[in-house]
C-alpha positions, -999 to +999 in steps of 0.1 A: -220-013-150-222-005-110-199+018-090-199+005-058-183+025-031-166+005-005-159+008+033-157-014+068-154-006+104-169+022+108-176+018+151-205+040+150-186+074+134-192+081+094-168+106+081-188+131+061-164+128+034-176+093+027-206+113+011-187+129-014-162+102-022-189+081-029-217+109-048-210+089-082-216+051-071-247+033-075-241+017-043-225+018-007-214-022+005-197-018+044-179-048+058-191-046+091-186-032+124-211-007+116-214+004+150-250+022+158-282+019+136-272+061+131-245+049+108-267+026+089-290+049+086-275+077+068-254+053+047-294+035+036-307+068+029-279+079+009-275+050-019-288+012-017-267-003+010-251-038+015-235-047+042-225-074+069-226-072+105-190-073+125-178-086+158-188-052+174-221-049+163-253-048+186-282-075+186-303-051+163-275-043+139-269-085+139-310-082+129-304-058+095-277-072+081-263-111+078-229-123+088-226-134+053-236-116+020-237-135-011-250-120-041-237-118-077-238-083-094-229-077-131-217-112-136-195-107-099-201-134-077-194-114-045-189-127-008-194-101+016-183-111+057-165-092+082-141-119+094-124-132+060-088-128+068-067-129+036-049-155+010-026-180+033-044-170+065-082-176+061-103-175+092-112-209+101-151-202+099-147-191+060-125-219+050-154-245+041-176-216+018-142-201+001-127-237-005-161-254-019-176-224-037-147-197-041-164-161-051-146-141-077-148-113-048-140-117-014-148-085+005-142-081+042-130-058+075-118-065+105-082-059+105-085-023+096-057-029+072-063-015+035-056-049+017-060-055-022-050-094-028-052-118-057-057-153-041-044-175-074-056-207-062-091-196-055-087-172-086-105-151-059-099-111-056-101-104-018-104-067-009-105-049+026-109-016+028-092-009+058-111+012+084-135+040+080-140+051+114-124+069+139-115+040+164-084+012+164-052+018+156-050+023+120-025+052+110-049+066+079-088+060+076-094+047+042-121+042+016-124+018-018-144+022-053-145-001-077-169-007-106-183-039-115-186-045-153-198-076-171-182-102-152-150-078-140-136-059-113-122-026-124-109+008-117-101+000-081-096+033-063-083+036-024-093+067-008-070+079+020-093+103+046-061+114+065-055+106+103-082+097+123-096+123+153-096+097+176-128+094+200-124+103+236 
């Protein structure tokens, strides 16, 4: 069994909160659009971090981490990328890997909209965890964990932060 504590666009601000939300998982994945080798940082020396780079991230961010993550965990097959989109409206640069080789997790950003989908076709569960950070226009910053257990996803939490303290 692995907690895994879940979160995506960040743009270079970790809420200190995150810490505490995610003091009981075994790891930290983010979906990209870390924002500054800071962020990446704290999250590495907090738990073992996955993670993806996003459309926003520098050259040396794009160096750490791969646009696509692809690992299997507890029996999960998991397919970490920033860009995913969602069932019906797949990005056009994910359609050949999700359509030949569906995972049984699709985790992404991007949007910085909190989605939870089952994709039936692709018997694929697609998670975004809306955004972490402090910048965009998303109305509550938000969080995920899940634990992965013997080939299941389970005990799917969403962690709401509150408003976000926009940046100047």
């Amino acid at each position: 069994m692995k907690r895994i504590g879940l979160l995506s666009d960040t743009h270079g601000v970790l809420d200190e909160r995150v810490f505490e939300h995610f003091k009981t998982c075994d790891e930290v994945w983010h979906a990209g659009d870390i924002g500054s080798n800071e962020v990446a940082n704290q999250l590495e020396a907090f738990k073992p971090l996955r993670a993806v780079y996003g459309n926003i991230d520098s050259y040396d961010i794009r160096l750490r981490y791969p646009e696509y993550n692809r690992f299997v965990l507890e029996g999960v097959d998991v397919l970490m990328t920033h860009i995913a989109g969602y069932p019906g409206h797949y990005a056009q640069s994910i359609r050949p890997i999700l359509f030949n080789t569906p995972p049984k997790l699709l985790v992404c950003g991007h949007s910085h909209i909190l989605r939870v989908m089952y994709d039936k076709w692709l018997k694929t569960l697609v998670v975004n965890p809306g955004a972490a950070g402090t910048y965009g226009q998303q109305a509550i910053q938000t969080l995920i964990r899940f634990v992965l257990k013997e080939g299941a996803i389970c005990d799917l939490e969403v962690i709401e932060l509150g408003h976000p303290q926009r940046r100047n």
